[in-house]
C-alpha positions in Angstrom: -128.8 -4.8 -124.7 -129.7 -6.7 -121.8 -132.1 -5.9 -118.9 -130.5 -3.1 -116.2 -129.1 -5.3 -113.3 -128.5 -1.8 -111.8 -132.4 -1.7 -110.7 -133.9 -3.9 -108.0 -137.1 -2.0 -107.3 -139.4 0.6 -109.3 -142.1 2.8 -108.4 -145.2 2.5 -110.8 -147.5 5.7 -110.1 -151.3 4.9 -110.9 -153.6 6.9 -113.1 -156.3 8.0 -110.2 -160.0 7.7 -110.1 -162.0 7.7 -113.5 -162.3 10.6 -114.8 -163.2 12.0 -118.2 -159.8 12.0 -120.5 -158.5 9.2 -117.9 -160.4 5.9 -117.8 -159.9 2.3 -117.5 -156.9 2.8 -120.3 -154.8 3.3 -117.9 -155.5 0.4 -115.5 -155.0 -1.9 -118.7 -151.5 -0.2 -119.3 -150.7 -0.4 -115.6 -151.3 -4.0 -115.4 -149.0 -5.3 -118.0 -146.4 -3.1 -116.8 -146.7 -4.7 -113.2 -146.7 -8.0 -114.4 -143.9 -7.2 -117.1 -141.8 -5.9 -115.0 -142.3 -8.7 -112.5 -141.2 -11.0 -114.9 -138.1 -10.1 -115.2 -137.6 -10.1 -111.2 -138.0 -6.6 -110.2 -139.5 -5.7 -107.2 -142.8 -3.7 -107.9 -144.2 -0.9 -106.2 -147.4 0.4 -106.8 -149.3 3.8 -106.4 -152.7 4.3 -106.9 -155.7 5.8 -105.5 -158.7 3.5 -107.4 -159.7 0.4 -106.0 -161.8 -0.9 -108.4 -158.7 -1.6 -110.5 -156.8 -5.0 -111.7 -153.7 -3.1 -111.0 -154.3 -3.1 -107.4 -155.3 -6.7 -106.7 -152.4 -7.8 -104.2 -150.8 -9.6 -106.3 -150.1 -7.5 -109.1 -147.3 -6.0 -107.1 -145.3 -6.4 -104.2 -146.1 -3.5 -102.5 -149.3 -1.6 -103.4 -150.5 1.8 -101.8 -154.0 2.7 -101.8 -153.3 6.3 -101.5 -153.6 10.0 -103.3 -151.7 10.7 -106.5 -149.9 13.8 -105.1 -146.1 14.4 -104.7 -146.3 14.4 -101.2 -147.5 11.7 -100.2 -145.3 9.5 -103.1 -142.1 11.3 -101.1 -143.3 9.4 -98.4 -144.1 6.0 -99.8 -140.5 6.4 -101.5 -138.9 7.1 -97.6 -140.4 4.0 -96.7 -139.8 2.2 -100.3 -136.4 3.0 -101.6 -137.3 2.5 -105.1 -134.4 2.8 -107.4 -136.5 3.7 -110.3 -139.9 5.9 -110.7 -142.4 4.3 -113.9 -144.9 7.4 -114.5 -145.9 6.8 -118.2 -148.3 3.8 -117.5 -150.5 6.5 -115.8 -151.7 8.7 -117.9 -151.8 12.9 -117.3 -152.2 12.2 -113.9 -149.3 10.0 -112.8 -147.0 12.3 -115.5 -147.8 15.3 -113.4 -146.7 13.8 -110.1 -143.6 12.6 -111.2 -142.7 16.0 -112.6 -143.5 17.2 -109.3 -141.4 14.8 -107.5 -138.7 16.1 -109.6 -139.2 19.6 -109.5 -139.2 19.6 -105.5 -136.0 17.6 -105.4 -137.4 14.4 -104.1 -136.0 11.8 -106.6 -132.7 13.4 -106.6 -132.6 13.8 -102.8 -133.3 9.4 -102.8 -131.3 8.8 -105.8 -134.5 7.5 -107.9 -133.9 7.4 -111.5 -137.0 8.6 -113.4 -137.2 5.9 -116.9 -139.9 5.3 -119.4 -139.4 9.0 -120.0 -136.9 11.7 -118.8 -137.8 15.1 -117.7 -136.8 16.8 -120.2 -139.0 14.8 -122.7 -141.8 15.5 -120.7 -141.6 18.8 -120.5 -140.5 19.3 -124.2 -143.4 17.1 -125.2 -146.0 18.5 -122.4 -144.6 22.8 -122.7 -146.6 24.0 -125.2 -144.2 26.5 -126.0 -141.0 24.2 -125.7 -143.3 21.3 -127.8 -143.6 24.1 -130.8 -139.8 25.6 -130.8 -138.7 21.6 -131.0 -141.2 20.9 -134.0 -140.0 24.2 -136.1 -135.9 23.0 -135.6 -136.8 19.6 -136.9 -138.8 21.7 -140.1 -142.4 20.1 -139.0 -145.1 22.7 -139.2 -147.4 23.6 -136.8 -150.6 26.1 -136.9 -149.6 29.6 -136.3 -149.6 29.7 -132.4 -148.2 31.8 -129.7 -148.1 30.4 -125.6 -149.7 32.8 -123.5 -149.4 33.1 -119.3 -152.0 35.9 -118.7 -155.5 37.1 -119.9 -154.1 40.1 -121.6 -150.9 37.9 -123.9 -153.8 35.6 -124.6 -156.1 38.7 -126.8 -152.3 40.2 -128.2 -152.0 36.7 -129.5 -155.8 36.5 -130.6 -155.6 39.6 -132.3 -153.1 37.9 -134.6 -154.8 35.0 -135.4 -158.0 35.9 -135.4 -161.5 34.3 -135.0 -162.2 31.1 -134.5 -159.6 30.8 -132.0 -158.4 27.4 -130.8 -157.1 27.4 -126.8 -155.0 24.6 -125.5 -154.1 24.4 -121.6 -150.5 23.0 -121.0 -150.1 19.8 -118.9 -153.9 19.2 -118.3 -155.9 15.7 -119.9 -158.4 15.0 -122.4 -158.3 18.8 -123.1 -159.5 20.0 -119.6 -159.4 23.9 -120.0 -159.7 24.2 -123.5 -162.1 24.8 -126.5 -162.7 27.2 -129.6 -163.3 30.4 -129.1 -166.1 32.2 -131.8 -165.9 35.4 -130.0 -164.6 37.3 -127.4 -167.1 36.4 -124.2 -165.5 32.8 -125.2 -162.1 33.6 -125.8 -162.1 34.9 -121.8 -164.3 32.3 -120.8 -162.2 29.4 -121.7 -158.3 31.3 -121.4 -159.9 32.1 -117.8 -160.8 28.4 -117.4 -158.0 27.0 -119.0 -155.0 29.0 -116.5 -156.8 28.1 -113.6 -156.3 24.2 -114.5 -153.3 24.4 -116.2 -150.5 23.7 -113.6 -148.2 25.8 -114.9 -150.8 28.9 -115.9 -149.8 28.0 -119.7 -152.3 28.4 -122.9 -151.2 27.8 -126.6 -153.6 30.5 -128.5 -153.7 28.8 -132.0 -155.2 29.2 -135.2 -158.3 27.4 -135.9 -157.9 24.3 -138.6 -161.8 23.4 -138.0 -162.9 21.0 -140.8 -158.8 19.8 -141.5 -158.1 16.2 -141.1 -156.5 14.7 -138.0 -154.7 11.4 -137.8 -152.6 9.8 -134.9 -149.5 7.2 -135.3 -148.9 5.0 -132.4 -144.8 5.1 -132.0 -142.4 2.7 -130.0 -138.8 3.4 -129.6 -135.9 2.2 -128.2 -132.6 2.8 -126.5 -130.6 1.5 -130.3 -133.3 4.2 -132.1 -135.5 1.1 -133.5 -138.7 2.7 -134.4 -141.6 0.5 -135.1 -145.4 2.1 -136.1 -148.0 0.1 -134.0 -150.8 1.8 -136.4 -152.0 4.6 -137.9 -155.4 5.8 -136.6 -157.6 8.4 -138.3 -160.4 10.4 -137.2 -164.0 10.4 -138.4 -165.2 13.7 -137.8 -162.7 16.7 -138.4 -160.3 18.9 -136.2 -162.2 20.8 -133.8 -162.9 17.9 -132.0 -161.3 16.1 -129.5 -160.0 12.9 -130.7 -161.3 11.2 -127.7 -165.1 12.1 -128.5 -164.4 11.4 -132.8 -164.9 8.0 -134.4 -161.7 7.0 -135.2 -160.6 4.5 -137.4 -157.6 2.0 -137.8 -155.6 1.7 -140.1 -156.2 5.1 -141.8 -158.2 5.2 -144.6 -157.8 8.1 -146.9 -154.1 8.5 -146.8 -152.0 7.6 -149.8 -149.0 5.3 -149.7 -146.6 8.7 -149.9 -148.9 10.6 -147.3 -148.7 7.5 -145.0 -144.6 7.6 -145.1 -144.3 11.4 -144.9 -146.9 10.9 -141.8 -144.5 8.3 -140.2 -141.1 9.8 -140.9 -142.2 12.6 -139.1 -143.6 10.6 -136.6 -140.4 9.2 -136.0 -138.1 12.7 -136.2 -140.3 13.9 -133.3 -140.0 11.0 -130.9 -136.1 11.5 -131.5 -136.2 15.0 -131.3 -138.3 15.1 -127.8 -136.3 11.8 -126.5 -138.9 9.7 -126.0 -136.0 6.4 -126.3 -137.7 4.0 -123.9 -141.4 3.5 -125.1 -145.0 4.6 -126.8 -145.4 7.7 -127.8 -149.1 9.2 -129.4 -148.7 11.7 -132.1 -151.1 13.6 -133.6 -151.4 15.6 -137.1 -153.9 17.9 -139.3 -153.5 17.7 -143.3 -155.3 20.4 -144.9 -157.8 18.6 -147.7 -157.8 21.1 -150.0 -153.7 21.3 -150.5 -152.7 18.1 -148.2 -150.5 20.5 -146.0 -149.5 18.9 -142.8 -149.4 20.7 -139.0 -148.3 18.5 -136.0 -150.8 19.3 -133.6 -149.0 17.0 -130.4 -147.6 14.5 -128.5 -148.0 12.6 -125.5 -144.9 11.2 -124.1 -146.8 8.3 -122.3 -148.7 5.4 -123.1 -152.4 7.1 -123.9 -155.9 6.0 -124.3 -155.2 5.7 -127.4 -152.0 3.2 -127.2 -155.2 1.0 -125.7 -157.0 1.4 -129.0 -154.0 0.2 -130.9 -152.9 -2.5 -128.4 -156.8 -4.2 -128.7 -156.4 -3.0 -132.6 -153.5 -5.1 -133.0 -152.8 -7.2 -130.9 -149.7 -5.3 -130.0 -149.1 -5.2 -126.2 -147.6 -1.3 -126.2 -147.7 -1.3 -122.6 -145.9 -4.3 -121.6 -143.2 -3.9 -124.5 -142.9 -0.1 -123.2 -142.6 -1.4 -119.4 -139.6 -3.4 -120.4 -137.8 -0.9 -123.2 -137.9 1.3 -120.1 -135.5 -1.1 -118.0 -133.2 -1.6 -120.9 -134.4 -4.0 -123.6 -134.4 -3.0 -127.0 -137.1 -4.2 -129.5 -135.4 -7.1 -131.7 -134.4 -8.8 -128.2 -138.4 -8.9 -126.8 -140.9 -11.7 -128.7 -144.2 -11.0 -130.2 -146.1 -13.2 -128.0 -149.3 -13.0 -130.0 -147.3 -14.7 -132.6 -145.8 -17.3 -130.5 -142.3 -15.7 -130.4 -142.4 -16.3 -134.8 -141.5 -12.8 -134.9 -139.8 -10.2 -132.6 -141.3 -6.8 -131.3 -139.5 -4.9 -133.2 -141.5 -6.2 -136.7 -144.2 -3.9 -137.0 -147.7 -4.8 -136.7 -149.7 -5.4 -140.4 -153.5 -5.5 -140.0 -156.0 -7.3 -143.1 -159.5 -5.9 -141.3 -160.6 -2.5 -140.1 -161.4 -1.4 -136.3 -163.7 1.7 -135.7 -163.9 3.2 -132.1 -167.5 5.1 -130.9 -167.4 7.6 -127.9 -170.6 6.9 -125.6 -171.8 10.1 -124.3 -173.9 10.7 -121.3 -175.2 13.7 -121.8 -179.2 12.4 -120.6 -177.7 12.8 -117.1 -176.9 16.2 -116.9 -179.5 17.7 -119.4 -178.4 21.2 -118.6 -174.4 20.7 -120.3 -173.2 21.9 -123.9 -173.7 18.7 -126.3 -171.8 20.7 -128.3 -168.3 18.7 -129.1 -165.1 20.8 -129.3 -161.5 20.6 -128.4 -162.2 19.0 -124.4 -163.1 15.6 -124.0 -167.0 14.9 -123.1 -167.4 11.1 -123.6 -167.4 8.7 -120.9 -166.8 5.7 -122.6 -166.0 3.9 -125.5 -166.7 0.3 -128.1 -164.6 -0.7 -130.3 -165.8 -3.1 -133.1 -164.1 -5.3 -136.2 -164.6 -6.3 -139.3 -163.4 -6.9 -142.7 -164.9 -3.4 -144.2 -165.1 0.0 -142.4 -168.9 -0.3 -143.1 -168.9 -3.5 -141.2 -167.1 -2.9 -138.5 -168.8 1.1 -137.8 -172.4 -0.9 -138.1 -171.2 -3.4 -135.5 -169.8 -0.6 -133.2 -172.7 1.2 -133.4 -174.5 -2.1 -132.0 -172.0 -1.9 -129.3 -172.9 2.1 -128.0 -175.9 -0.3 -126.1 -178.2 2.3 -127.1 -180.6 0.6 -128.7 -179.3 1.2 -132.1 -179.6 -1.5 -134.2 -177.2 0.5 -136.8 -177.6 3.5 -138.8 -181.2 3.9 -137.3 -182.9 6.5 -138.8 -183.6 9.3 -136.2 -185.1 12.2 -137.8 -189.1 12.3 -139.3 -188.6 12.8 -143.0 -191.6 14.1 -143.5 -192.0 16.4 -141.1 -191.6 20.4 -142.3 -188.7 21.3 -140.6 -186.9 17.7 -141.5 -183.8 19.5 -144.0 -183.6 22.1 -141.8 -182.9 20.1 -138.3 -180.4 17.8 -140.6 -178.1 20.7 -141.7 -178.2 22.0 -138.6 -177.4 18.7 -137.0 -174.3 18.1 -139.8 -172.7 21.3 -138.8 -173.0 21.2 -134.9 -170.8 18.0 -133.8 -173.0 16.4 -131.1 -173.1 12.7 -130.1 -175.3 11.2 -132.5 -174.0 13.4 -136.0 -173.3 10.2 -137.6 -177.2 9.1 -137.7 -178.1 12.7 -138.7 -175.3 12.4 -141.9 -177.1 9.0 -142.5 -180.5 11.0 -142.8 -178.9 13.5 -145.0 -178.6 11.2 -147.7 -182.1 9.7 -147.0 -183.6 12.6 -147.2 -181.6 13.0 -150.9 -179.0 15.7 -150.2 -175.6 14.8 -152.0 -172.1 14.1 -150.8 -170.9 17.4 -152.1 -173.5 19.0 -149.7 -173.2 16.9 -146.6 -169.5 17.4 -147.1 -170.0 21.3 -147.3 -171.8 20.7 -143.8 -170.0 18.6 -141.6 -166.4 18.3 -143.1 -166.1 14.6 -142.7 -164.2 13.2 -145.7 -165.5 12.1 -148.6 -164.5 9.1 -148.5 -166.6 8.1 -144.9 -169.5 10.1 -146.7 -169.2 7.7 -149.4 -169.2 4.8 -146.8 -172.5 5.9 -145.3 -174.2 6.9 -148.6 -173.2 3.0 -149.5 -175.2 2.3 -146.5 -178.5 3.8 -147.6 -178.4 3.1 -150.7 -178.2 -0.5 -149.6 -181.2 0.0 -147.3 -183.2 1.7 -149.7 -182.7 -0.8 -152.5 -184.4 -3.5 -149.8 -186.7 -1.3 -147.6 -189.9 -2.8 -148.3 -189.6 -5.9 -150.1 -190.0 -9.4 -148.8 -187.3 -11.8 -146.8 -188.5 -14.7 -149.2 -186.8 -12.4 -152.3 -183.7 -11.9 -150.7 -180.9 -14.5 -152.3 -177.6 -16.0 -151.0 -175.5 -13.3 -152.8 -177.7 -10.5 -151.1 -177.7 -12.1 -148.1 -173.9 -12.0 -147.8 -173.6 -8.8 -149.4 -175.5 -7.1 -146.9 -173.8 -9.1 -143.8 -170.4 -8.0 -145.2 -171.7 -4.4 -145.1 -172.3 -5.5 -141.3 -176.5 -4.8 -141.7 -177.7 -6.8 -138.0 -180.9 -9.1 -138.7 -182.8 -6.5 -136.3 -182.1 -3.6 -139.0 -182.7 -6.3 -141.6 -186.0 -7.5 -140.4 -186.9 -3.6 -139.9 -186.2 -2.6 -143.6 -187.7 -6.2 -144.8 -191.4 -5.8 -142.4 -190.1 -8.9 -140.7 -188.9 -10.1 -137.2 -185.1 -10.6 -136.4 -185.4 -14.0 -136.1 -187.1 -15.0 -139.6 -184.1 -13.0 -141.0 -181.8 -15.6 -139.1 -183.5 -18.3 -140.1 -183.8 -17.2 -143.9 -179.8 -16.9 -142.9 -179.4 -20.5 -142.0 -181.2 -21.6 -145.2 -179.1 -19.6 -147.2 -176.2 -20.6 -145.7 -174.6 -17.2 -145.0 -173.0 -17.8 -141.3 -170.4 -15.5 -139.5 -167.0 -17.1 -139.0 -163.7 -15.9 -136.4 -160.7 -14.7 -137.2 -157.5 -14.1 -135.7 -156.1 -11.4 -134.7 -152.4 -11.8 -135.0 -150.4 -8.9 -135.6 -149.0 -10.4 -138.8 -152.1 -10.7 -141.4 -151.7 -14.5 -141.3 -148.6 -14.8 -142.5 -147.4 -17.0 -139.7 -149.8 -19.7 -138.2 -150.8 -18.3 -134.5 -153.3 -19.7 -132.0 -153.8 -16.3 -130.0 -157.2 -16.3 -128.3 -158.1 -12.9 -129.8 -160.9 -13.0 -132.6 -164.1 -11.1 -134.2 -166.4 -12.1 -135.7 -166.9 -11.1 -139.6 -168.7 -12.8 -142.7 -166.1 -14.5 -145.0 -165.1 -18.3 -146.5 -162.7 -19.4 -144.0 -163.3 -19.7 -139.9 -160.0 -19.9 -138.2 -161.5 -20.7 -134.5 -161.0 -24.3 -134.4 -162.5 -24.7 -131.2 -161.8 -27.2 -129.0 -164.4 -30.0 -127.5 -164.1 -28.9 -124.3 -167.1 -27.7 -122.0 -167.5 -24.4 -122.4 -168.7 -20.9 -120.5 -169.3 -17.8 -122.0 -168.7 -14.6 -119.8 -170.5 -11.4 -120.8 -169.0 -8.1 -120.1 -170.6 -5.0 -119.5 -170.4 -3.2 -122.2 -169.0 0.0 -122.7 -167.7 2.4 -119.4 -171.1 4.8 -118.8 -172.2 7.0 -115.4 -173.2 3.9 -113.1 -171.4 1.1 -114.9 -167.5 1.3 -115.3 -164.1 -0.3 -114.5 -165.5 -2.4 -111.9 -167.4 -4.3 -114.4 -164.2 -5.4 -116.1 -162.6 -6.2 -112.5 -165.5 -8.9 -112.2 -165.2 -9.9 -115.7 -161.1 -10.7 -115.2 -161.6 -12.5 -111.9 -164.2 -14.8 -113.7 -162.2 -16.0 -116.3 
C-alpha cells in the first residue's frame, strides 16, 4: 500500500543524553528516520535533548527542539507543532516512555496525534512484564517460571517459589537498570528495592534463574500485509546471566541447527504478531537449555534497539530507515534494498557469507570502587564491532579494536606463578570484562574444554574456537619468521593473528612479520558487504578487510583522504567523535 497522504507532519522524540543501555544507537536510528521520512515529504519534527548528535544538525529536520525528554514539555512543543503523528521507536527506552506518558495523560488524544511505529497497546504488551508473559503462554512459547511482583513482600512470596539464584527484572526501565541476580536474601532486597524505585510503574518480574543457558536474539521487521523478514540471528558469547549488552555476541548464530534456527524464527514471528508490532523492528530474545535444547523467550523490545544497530552495520540492512517508512504505510516488497542498488526489495531477507563479533568496552579503571562483576544490568560503555570470514578472525580483530592495547588473545595471567590455576578458575566463573583472555589462559595453562566448559558455561563450540587459537600460538611460539611458509602465513592471517601478536610469539618486530608478509605474498583484500552474499553485483561503499583470493574494492584513481574515527564510545570520548567524523566526510 502506498504512503499515508493522511499525515503531513510527525513528531520524532530523541533518545536523551548517553547513558549506559542508551548510546549513540539511537542517534544512528534517529537519523535515518529523519531523513526517511523527509524523503517522502513529510514535515519533521524533532525532540531531543543531546547536542552532540547528527540528528539535531538543523537540517535533519524542520523543526528541532533542544529540549528535556519529559511529557510535559513534548505537550508543549505539540501546542506549538500540531504534529499529526508521534514516532517514539527510533528512541530507544527513553523516548518509549514519554510517549506512553503522553498517552496516558491524554495529550495525543486531546491534539488528535496518532501514535505509529508502535501502538500502545504493543508497547505495553511488550514492555508489562506481566502482560509480556500472559501473551507468550496463549501463543504456547515458554517462558522461565516467573511471577510480577509490585511490593517487597509479593517479591520474597514469589522467591520462595522459585528459589535461589533469583533473577529480578524492572518493568519499563533500559539496559537492565534496576535489576540483577539475587544469591541470597540481603540481595534479593537490595536489588527488588532498587529495581521499584526505577521502574515507572513499581513493576519486578521475580524469575527463575537460567544462569549458564544459551541466549540468542533475532532481529524482526514486519509490516502492515504481515510480511516478516529476519534481518539476522545474533548469539551470545557468554551465557544467560548476563546482559546481552555487556556479552560478545556474534552474527549469524553459530551453534544453532538448521531446525533450531527455524523453530527460533517461527517464534520470533508469532510474537511480533501476537504483541502487534505491524509497522517495524522488533528485538527478541531467547534461552535454550544445552543439555535438552528447551527454549524460554526471555523478551522483546518493541522499538528499534542497540541491537537493530548491530544488525543494520552487520548487514547492511538499514532497520531504521525501512522501520521509519513501514510506520507511514509502506509495506516491505514496495521499499528497495538500496545496498543492492534496488536488485532486490526490502522485503528479501538479508543472507550474510562472513561472521561479525561485537566486544563491550568497559570502564571500570575509572570508578575502581564498582562491582566488575557482570550480571543482568548493563555496565559497558561502549562497543567494536569487527569482520571477517571466520569467527576466529573476526573476534581477534575486535579484540584489536577494544583500543586496549591488546594485540589479540594476549596472555594476561603469569603461568608460572603459584596461584596461576587458581586465579584462572576463579576468573572463568566470575564474568568480568576481560573473561575471554582468562578462558584463553585456561587452555595455556593445559586445562581441557570439558573443564573450562564446567567453569564459565560458554559453549563448546567458542571454547573450541579459542583452544584453536592457542594451539596455533603454541605450535609457533618460539621459532623463527624465516621458517614460516606461504601456507602458514595465510593460515594464521585467516585465523585473524595481527603481525604485533605474530612478531610476539615469533621473538620478532611487527614490521619484519609484514615484510616476511610481502615476500610471501599473503595480503589482505575488501569485500563487500551487500546484504545478498554476492549474488547480485553491488558497488555499496561498505567493506572489511579479511584474507582471501578475490579483492572486490576496485578502487578508483581518484585522490584520496582517509578519515580516522575514534574508536569505540569510552568515559571522555563518545558520540561527538562520530559528529566530527560525519561532518568530515
Amino acid at each position: 500500500m502506498p504512503k499515508r497522504q493522511d499525515l503531513k507532519s510527525i513528531l520524532i522524540i530523541g533518545a536523551g543524553p548517553i547513558v549506559i543501555g542508551q548510546a549513540c544507537e539511537f542517534d544512528y536510528s534517529g537519523a535515518q528516520a529523519c531523513k526517511a521520512l523527509r524523503e517522502e515529504g513529510y514535515r519533521v519534527i524533532l525532540v531531543n535533548s543531546n547536542p552532540a548528535t547528527i540528528m539535531t544538525d538543523p537540517q535533519m529536520a524542520d523543526a528541532t527542539y533542544i529540549e528535556p525528554i519529559e511529557w510535559r514539555t513534548v505537550e508543549k512543543i505539540i501546542e506549538v507543532e500540531k504534529p499529526d503523528a508521534l514516532l517514539p521507536t527510533m528512541g530507544g527506552q527513553t523516548a518509549l516512555n514519554c510517549a506512553l506518558d503522553l498517552e496516558r495523560h491524554g495529550v495525543l488524544e486531546k491534539h488528535g496525534v496518532e501514535m505509529i511505529g508502535a501502538k500502545k497497546e504493543a508497547i505495553d504488551k511488550a514492555e508489562d512484564r506481566d502482560l509480556f508473559r500472559e501473551a507468550m503462554l496463549k501463543i504456547g512459547l515458554d517462558m522461565p517460571k516467573a511471577a510480577v511482583a509490585h511490593t517487597l513482600e509479593e517479591a520474597f512470596v514469589i522467591q520462595e517459589t522459585v528459589g535461589y539464584p533469583t533473577v529480578i527484572r524492572p518493568s519499563f526501565t533500559m539496559g537492565g537498570s534496576g535489576g540483577g541476580i539475587a544469591f541470597n536474601k540481603e540481595e534479593f532486597v537490595e536489588i527488588c528495592e532498587r529495581g521499584l524505585d526505577l521502574s515507572p510503574t513499581n513493576e519486578l518480574l521475580v524469575e527463575e534463574s537460567i544462569l549458564g543457558w544459551k541466549e540468542f536474539e533475532m532481529e524482526v521487521v514486519r509490516d502492515t500485509k504481515d510480511n516478516c523478514i529476519i534481518i539476522c540471528s545474533i548469539e551470545n558469547f557468554d551465557p544467560m546471566g548476563i546482559h546481552t549488552g555487556d556479552s560478545i555476541t556474534v552474527a549469524p548464530a553459530q551453534t544453532l541447527t538448521d531446525k533450531e534456527y527455524q523453530v527460533m524464527r517461527n517464534a520470533s514471528l508469532a510474537v511480533l504478531r501476537e504483541i502487534g508490532v505491524d509497522t517495524g523492528g522488533s528485538n527478541v530474545q531467547f534461552a535454550v537449555n544445552p543439555e535438552n535444547g528447551r527454549l524460554t523467550i526471555i523478551e522483546m523490545n518493541p522499538r528499534v534497539s542497540r541491537s537493530s544497530a548491530l544488525a543494520s552495520k552487520a548487514t547492511g540492512f538499514p532497520i531504521a530507515r525501512v522501520a521509519a517508512k513501514l510506520a507511514v504505510g509502506y509495506t516491505l516488497d514496495e521499499l528497495d534494498n538500496d545496498i543492492t542498488g534496488g536488485k532486490t526489495p526490502a522485503s528479501f531477507e538479508p543472507s550474510i557469507d562472513y561472521v561479525v563479533t561485537k566486544i563491550p568496552r568497559f570502564a571500570f579503571e575509572k570508578f575502581p570502587k564498582a562491582d566488575d562483576r557482570l550480571t543482568t544490568q548493563m555496565k559497558s560503555v561502549g562497543e567494536v564491532m569487527a569482520m571477517g570470514s571466520t569467527f576466529q578472525e573476526s573476534l581477534q580483530k575486535a579484540l584489536r579494536g577494544l583500543e586496549t592495547d591488546k594485540v589479540g588473545l594476549d596472555p594476561i595471567v603469569d603461568l608460572n606463578a603459584d596461584d596461576a590455576r587458581n586465579k584462572i578458575r576463579s576468573e572463568c566463573i566470575t564474568a568480568r570484562g576481560e573473561r575471554i583472555f582468562y578462558l584463553a589462559d585456561a587452555f595455556r595453562l593445559g586445562m581441557s574444554l570439558e573443564e573450562v566448559f564446567d567453569l564459565s558455561k560458554v559453549d563448546p563450540w567458542f571454547l573450541a574456537q579459542i583452544e584453536d587459537l592457542v594451539s596455533s600460538e603454541m605450535q609457533i611460539n618460539g621459532g623463527s619468521i624465516s621458517d614460516i611458509e606461504a601456507s602458514e602465513m595465510f593460515a594464521l592471517k585467516r585465523k585473524g593473528f595481527s603481525d604485533a601478536r605474530l612478531g610476539q610469539l615469533l621473538n620478532c618486530s611487527e614490521s619484519s612479520v609484514r615484510e616476511r608478509r610481502k615476500v610471501l605474498n599473503i595480503k589482505p583484500v575488501f569485500k563487500r558487504v551487500d546484504s545478498c552474499a554476492a549474488e547480485f553485483d553491488t558497488q555499496t561503499a561498505y567493506l572489511y578487510s579479511t584474507y582471501q583470493q578475490q579483492c572486490e574494492a576496485n578502487p578508483t584513481d581518484k585522490k584520496k583522504i582517509m578519515i580516522l574515527g575514534g574508536g569505540p564510545n569510552r568515559i571522555g570520548q563518545g558520540i561527538e567523535f562520530d559528529y566530527c567524523c560525519v561532518h568530515a566526510s
